[in-house]
N, CA, C and O atoms as a Tinker XYZ file with bonds, in Angstrom:
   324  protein
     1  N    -87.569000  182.592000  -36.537000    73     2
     2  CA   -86.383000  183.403000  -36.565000    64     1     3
     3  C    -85.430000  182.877000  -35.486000    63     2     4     5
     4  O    -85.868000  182.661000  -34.356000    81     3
     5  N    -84.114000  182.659000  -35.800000    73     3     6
     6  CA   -83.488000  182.023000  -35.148000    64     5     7
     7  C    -82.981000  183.049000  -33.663000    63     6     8     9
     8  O    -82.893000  184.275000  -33.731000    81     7
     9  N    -82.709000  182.290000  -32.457000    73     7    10
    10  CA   -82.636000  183.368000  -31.140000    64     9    11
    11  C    -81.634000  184.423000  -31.336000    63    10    12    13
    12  O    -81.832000  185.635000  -31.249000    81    11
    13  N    -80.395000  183.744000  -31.647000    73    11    14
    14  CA   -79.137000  184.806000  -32.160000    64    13    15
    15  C    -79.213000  185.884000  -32.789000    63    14    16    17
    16  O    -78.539000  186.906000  -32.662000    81    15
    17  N    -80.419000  185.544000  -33.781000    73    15    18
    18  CA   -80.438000  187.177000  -34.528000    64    17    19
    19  C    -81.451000  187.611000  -33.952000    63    18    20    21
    20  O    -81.792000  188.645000  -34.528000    81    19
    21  N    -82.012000  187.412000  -33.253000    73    19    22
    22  CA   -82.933000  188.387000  -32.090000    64    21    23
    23  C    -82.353000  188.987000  -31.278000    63    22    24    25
    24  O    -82.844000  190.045000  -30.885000    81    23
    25  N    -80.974000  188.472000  -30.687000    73    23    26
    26  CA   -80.189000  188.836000  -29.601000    64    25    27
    27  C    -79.208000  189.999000  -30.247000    63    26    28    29
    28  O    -78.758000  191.002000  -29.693000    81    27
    29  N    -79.023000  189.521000  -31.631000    73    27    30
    30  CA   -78.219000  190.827000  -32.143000    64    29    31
    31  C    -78.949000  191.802000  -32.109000    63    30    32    33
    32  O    -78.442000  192.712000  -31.451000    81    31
    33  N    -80.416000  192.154000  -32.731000    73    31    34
    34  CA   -81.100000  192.880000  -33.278000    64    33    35
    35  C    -81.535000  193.466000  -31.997000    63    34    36    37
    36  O    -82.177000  194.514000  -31.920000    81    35
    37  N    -81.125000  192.681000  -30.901000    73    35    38
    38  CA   -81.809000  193.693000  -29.438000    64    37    39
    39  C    -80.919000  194.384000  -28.764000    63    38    40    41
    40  O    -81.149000  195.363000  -28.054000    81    39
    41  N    -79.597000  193.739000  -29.041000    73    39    42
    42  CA   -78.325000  194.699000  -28.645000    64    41    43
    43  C    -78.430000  195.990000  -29.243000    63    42    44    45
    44  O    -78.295000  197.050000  -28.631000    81    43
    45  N    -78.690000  195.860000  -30.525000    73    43    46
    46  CA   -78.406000  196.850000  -31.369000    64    45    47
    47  C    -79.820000  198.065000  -30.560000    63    46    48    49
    48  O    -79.404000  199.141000  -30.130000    81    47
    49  N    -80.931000  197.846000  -30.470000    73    47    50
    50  CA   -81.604000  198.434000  -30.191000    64    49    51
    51  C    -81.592000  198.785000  -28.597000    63    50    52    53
    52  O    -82.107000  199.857000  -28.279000    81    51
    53  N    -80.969000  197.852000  -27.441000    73    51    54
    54  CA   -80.781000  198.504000  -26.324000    64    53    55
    55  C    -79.691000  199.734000  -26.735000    63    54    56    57
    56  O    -80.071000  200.826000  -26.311000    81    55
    57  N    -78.687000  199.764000  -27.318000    73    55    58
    58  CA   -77.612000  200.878000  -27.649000    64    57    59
    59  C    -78.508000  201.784000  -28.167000    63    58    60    61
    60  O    -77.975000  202.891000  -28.092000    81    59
    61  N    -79.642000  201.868000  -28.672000    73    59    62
    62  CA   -80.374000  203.228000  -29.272000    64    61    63
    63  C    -80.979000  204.102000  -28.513000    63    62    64    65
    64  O    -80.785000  205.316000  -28.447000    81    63
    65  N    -81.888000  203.296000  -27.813000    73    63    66
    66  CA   -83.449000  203.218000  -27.114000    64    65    67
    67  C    -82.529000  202.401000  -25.641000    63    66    68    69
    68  O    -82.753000  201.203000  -25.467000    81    67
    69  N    -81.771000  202.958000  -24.896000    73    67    70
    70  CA   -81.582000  202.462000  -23.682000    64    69    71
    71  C    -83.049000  202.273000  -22.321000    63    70    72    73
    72  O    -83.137000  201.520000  -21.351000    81    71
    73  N    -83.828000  203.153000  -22.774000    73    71    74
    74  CA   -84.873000  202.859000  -21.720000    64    73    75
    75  C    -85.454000  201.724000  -22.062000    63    74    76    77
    76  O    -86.147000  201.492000  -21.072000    81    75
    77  N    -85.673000  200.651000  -22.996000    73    75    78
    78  CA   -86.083000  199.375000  -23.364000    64    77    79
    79  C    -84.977000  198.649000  -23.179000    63    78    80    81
    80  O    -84.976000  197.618000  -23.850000    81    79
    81  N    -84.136000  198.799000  -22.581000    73    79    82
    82  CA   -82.781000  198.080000  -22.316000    64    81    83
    83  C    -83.652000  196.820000  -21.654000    63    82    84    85
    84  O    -84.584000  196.976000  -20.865000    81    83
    85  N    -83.183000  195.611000  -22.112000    73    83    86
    86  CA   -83.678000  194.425000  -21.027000    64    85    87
    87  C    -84.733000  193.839000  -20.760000    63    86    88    89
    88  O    -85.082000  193.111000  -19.831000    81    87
    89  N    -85.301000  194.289000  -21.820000    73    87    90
    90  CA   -86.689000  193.598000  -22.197000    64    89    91
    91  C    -86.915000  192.996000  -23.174000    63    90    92    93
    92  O    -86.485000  193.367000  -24.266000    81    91
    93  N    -87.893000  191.556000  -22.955000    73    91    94
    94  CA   -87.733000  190.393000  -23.554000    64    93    95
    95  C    -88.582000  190.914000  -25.080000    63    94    96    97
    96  O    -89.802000  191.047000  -24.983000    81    95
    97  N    -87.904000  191.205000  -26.498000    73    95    98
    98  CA   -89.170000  191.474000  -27.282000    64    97    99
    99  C    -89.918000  190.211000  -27.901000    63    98   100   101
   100  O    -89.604000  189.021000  -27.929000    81    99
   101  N    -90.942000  190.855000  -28.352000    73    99   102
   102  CA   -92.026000  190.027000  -29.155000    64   101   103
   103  C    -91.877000  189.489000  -30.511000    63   102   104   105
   104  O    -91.719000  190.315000  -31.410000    81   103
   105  N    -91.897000  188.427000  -30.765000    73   103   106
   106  CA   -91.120000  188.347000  -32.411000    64   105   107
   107  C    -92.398000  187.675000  -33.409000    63   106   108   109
   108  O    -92.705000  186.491000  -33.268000    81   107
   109  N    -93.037000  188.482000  -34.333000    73   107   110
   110  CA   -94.044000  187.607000  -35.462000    64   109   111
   111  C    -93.765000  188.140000  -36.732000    63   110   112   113
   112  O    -93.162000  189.155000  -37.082000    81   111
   113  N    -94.430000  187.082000  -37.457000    73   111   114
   114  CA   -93.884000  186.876000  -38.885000    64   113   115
   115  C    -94.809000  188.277000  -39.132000    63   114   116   117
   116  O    -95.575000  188.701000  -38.266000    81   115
   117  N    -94.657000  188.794000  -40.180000    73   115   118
   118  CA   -95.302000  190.222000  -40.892000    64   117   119
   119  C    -96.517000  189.476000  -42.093000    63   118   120   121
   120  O    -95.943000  188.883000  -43.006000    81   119
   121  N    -97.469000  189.462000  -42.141000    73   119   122
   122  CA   -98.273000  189.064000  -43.343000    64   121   123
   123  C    -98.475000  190.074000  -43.980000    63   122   124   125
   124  O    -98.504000  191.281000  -43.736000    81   123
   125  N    -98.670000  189.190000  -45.176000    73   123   126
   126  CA   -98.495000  189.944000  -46.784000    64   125   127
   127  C   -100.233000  190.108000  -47.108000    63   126   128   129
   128  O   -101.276000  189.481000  -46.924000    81   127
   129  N    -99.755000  191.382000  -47.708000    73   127   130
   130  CA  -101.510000  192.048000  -47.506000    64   129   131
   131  C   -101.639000  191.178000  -49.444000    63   130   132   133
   132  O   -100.931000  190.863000  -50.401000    81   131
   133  N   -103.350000  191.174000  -48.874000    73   131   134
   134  CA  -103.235000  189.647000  -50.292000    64   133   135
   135  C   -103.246000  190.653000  -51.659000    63   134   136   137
   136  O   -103.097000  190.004000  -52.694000    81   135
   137  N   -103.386000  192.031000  -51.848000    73   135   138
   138  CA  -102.984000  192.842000  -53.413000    64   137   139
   139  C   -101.442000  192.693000  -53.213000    63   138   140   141
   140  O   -100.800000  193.226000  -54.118000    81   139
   141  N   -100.920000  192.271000  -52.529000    73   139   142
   142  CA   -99.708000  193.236000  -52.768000    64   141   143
   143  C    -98.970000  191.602000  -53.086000    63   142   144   145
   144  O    -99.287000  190.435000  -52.851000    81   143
   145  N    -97.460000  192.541000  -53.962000    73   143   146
   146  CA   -96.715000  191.318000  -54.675000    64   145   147
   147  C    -96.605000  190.587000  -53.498000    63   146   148   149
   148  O    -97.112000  190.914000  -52.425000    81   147
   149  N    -95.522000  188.977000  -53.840000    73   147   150
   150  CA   -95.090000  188.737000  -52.864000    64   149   151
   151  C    -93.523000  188.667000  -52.548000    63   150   152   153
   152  O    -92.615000  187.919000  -52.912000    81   151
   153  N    -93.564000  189.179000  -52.161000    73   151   154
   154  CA   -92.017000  189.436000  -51.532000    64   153   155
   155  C    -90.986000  188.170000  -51.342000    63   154   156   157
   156  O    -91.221000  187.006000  -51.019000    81   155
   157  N    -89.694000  188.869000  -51.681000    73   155   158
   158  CA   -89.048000  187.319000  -51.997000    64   157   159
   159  C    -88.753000  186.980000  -50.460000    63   158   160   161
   160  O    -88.808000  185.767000  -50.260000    81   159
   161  N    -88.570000  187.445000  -49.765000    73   159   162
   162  CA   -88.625000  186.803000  -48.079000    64   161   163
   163  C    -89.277000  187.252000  -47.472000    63   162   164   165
   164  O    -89.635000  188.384000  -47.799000    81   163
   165  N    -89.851000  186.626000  -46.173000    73   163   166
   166  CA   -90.401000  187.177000  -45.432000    64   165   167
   167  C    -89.908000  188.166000  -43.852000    63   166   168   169
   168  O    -88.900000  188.112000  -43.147000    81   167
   169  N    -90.892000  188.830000  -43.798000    73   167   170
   170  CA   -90.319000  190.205000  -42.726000    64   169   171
   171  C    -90.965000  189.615000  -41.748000    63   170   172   173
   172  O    -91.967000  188.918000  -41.586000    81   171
   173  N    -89.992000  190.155000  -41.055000    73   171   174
   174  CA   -90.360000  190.062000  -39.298000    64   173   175
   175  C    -90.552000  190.969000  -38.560000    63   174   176   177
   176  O    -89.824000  191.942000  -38.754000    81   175
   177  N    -91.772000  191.092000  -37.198000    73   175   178
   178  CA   -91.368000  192.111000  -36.411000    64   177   179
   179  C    -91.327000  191.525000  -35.525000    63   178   180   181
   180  O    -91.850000  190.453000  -35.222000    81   179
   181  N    -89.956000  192.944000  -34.441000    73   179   182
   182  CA   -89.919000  192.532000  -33.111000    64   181   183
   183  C    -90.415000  194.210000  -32.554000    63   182   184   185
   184  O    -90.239000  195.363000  -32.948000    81   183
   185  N    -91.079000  193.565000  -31.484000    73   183   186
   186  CA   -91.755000  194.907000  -30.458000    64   185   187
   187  C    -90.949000  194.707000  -29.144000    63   186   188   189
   188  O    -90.760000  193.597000  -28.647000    81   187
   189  N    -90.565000  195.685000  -28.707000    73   187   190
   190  CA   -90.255000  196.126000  -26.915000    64   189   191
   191  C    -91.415000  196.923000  -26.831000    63   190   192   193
   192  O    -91.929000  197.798000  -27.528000    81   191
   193  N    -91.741000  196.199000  -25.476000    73   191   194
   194  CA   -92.633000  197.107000  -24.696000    64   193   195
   195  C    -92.332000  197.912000  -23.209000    63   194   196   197
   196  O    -92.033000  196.935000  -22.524000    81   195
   197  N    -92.268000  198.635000  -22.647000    73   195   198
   198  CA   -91.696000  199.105000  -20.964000    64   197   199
   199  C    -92.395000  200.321000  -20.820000    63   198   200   201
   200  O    -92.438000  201.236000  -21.643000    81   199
   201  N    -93.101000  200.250000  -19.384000    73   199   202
   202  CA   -94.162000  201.502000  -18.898000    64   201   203
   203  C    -92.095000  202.167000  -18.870000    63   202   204   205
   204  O    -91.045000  201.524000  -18.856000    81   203
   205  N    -92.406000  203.803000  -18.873000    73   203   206
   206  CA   -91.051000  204.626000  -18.757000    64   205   207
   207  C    -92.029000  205.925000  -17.661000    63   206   208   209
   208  O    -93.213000  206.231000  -17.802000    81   207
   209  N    -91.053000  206.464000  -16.629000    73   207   210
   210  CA   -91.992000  207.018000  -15.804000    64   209   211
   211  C    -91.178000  208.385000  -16.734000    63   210   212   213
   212  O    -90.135000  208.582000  -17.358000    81   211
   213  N    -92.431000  209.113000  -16.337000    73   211   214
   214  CA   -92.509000  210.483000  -17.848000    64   213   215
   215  C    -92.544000  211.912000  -16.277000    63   214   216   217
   216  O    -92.398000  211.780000  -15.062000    81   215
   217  N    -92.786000  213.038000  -17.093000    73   215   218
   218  CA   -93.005000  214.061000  -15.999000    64   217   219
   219  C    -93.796000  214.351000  -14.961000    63   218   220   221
   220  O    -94.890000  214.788000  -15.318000    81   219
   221  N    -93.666000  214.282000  -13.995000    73   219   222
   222  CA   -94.905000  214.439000  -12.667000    64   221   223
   223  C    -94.619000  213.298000  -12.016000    63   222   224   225
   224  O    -94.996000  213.196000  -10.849000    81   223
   225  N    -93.793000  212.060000  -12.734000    73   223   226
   226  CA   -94.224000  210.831000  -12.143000    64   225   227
   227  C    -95.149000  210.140000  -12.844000    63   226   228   229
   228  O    -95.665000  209.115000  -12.398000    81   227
   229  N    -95.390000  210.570000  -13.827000    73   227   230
   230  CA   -96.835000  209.510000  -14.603000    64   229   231
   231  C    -96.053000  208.593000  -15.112000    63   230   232   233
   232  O    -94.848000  208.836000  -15.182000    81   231
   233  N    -96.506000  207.501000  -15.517000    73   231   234
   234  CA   -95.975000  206.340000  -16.389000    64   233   235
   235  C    -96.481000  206.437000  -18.115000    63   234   236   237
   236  O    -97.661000  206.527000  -18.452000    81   235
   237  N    -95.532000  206.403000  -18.900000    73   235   238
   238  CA   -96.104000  206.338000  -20.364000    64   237   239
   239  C    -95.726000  205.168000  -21.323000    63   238   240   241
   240  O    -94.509000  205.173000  -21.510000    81   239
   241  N    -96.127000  204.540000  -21.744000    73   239   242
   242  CA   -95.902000  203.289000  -22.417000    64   241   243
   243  C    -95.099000  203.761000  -23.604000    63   242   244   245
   244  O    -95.467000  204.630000  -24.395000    81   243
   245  N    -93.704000  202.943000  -23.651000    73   243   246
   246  CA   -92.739000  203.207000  -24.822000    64   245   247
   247  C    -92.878000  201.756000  -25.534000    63   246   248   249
   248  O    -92.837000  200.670000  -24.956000    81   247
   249  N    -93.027000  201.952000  -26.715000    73   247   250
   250  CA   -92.707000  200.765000  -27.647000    64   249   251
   251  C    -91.668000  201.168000  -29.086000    63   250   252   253
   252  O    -91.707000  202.258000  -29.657000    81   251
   253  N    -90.862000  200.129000  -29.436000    73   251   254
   254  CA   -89.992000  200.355000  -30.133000    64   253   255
   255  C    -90.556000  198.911000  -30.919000    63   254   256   257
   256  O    -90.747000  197.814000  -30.393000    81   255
   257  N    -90.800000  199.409000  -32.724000    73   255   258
   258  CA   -91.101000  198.450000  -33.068000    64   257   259
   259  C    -89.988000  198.307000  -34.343000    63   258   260   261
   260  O    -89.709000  199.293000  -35.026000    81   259
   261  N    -89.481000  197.192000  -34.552000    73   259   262
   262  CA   -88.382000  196.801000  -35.826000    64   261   263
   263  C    -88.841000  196.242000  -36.894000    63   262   264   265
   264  O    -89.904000  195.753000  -36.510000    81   263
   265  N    -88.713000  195.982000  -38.071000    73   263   266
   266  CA   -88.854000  195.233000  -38.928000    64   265   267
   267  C    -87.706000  194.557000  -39.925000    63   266   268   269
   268  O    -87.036000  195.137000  -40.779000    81   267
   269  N    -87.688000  193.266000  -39.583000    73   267   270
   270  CA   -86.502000  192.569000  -40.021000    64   269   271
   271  C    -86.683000  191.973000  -40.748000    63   270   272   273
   272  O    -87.785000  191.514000  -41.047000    81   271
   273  N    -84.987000  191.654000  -41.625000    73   271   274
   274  CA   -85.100000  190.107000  -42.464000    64   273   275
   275  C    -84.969000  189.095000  -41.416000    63   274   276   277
   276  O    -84.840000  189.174000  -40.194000    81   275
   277  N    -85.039000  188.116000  -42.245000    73   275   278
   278  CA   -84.655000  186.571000  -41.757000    64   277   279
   279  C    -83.270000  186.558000  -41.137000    63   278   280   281
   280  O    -83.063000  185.992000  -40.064000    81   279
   281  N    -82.251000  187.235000  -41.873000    73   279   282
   282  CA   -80.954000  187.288000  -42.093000    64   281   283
   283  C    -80.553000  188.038000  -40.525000    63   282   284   285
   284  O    -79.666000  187.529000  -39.840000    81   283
   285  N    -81.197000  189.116000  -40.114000    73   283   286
   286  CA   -81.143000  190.365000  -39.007000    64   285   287
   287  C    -80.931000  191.400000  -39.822000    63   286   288   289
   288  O    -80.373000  192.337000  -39.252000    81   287
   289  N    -81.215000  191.598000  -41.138000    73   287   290
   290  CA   -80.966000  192.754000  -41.674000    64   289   291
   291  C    -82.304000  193.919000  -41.369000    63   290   292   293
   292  O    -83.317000  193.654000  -42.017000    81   291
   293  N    -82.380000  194.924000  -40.632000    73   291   294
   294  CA   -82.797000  195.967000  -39.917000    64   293   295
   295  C    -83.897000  196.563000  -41.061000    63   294   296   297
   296  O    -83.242000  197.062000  -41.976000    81   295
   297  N    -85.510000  196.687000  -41.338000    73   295   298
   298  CA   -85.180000  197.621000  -42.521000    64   297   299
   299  C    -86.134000  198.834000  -42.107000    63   298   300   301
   300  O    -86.423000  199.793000  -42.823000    81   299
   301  N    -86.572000  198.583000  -40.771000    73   299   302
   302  CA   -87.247000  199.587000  -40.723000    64   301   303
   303  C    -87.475000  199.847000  -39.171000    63   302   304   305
   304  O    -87.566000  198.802000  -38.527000    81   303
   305  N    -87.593000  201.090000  -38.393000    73   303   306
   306  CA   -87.445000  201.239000  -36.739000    64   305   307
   307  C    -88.250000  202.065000  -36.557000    63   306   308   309
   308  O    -88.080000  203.195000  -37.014000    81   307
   309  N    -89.614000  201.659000  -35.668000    73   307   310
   310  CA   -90.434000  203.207000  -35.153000    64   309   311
   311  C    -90.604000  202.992000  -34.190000    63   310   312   313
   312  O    -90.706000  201.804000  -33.881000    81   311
   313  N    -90.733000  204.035000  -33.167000    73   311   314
   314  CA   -90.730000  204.329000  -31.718000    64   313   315
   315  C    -92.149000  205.430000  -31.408000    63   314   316   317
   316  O    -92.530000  206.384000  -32.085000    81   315
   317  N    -92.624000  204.958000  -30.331000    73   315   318
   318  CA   -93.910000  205.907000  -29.838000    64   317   319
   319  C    -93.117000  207.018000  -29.205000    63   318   320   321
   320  O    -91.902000  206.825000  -29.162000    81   319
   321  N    -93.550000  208.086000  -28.733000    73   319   322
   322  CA   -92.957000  209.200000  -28.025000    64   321   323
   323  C    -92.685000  208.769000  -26.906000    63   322   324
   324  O    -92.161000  209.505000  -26.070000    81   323
Protein backbone atom coordinates (compact mmCIF):
# COMPACT_ATOMS: atom_id res chain seq x y z
CA UNK A 1 0.00 0.00 0.00
CA UNK A 2 1.43 3.00 -1.10
CA UNK A 3 2.71 5.65 2.05
CA UNK A 4 0.37 8.55 0.84
CA UNK A 5 -2.68 6.70 1.27
CA UNK A 6 -1.68 5.67 4.67
CA UNK A 7 -0.97 9.24 5.48
CA UNK A 8 -4.41 10.20 4.23
CA UNK A 9 -6.19 7.42 5.93
CA UNK A 10 -4.33 8.52 9.29
CA UNK A 11 -5.22 12.12 9.01
CA UNK A 12 -8.54 11.18 8.57
CA UNK A 13 -8.48 9.04 11.66
CA UNK A 14 -6.30 11.42 13.94
CA UNK A 15 -9.49 14.02 13.23
CA UNK A 16 -11.82 11.18 14.75
CA UNK A 17 -9.95 9.34 17.44
CA UNK A 18 -7.59 12.36 18.49
CA UNK A 19 -6.12 10.30 21.39
CA UNK A 20 -4.24 8.04 18.62
CA UNK A 21 -3.17 11.27 17.16
CA UNK A 22 0.60 10.51 16.11
CA UNK A 23 1.03 7.20 16.05
CA UNK A 24 2.85 5.26 13.57
CA UNK A 25 -0.03 2.54 12.35
CA UNK A 26 0.43 -1.01 11.38
CA UNK A 27 -0.43 -1.81 7.79
CA UNK A 28 -1.23 -5.82 6.50
CA UNK A 29 -2.80 -7.22 3.70
CA UNK A 30 -6.37 -8.89 5.03
CA UNK A 31 -6.47 -12.74 3.89
CA UNK A 32 -9.22 -14.28 2.24
CA UNK A 33 -10.76 -17.00 4.31
CA UNK A 34 -10.33 -20.05 1.66
CA UNK A 35 -14.75 -20.71 1.48
CA UNK A 36 -15.22 -17.45 0.81
CA UNK A 37 -15.43 -15.84 -2.89
CA UNK A 38 -12.62 -13.97 -3.96
CA UNK A 39 -12.87 -10.56 -3.89
CA UNK A 40 -12.04 -8.38 -6.74
CA UNK A 41 -9.31 -6.42 -4.63
CA UNK A 42 -7.66 -6.84 -1.90
CA UNK A 43 -8.34 -5.20 1.75
CA UNK A 44 -6.12 -3.81 3.96
CA UNK A 45 -5.75 -3.21 7.58
CA UNK A 46 -4.29 -0.46 9.44
CA UNK A 47 -4.18 -0.65 13.44
CA UNK A 48 -3.20 2.36 15.94
CA UNK A 49 -2.18 1.30 19.01
CA UNK A 50 -1.58 4.00 22.35
CA UNK A 51 -1.73 2.99 26.23
CA UNK A 52 -4.59 6.26 27.00
CA UNK A 53 -4.45 7.00 30.84
CA UNK A 54 -8.29 6.14 31.86
CA UNK A 55 -9.82 6.97 35.52
CA UNK A 56 -7.73 6.73 38.75
CA UNK A 57 -4.75 7.07 36.57
CA UNK A 58 -4.80 3.51 35.18
CA UNK A 59 -3.60 3.09 31.66
CA UNK A 60 -6.02 1.29 29.07
CA UNK A 61 -4.97 0.19 25.72
CA UNK A 62 -6.93 1.99 22.77
CA UNK A 63 -6.79 0.49 19.35
CA UNK A 64 -8.47 1.81 16.33
CA UNK A 65 -8.62 -0.69 13.64
CA UNK A 66 -9.51 0.36 9.66
CA UNK A 67 -10.13 -1.59 6.82
CA UNK A 68 -9.16 -0.32 3.46
CA UNK A 69 -9.01 -0.43 -0.27
CA UNK A 70 -5.93 -0.22 -2.19
CA UNK A 71 -7.33 3.05 -3.48
CA UNK A 72 -7.77 4.61 0.57
CA UNK A 73 -11.27 3.97 0.21
CA UNK A 74 -12.35 3.51 4.13
CA UNK A 75 -14.81 0.50 4.41
CA UNK A 76 -14.86 -0.32 7.68
CA UNK A 77 -13.65 1.42 11.44
CA UNK A 78 -13.68 -0.32 14.95
CA UNK A 79 -12.38 1.02 18.06
CA UNK A 80 -11.89 -0.81 21.59
CA UNK A 81 -13.47 1.26 24.46
Amino acid sequence: MHPEIVEEISEKIYRKFPEVAGVKPKVRKQPVPKDAPKPKEPTYLITFNKDISGPGGRTIPRWVRVAVTPRGRIIKTTTSR
